[in-house]
N, C-alpha and C positions, 0 to 999 in steps of 0.2 A: 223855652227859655224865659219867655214872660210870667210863667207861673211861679218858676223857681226865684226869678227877681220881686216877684210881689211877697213870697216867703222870703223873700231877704230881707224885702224892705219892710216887713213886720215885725222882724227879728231888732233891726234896729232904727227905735221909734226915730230918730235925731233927722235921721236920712230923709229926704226929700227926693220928689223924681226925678232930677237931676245929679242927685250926688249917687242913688240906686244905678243908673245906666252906667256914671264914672265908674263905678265898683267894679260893674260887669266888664269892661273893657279894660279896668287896671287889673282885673283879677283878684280882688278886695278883698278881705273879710271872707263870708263863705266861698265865693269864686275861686280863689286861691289855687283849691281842687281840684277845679277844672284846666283841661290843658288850653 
């Protein structure tokens, strides 16, 4: 899951490590996806 989050967070530069982890538990952006 940590890999796929550091591909997230390259994906988008804006994001910071903390707004990366918010994504992963809101389901953000690429997470969406995931159940």
């Amino acid at each position: 899951m940590k890999k796929i989050g550091i591909i997230i967070c390259g994906r988008y530069q804006d994001c910071s490590g903390g707004k990366c982890f918010r994504a992963i538990r809101e389901r953000a952006g690429g997470f969406s996806r995931y159940p």
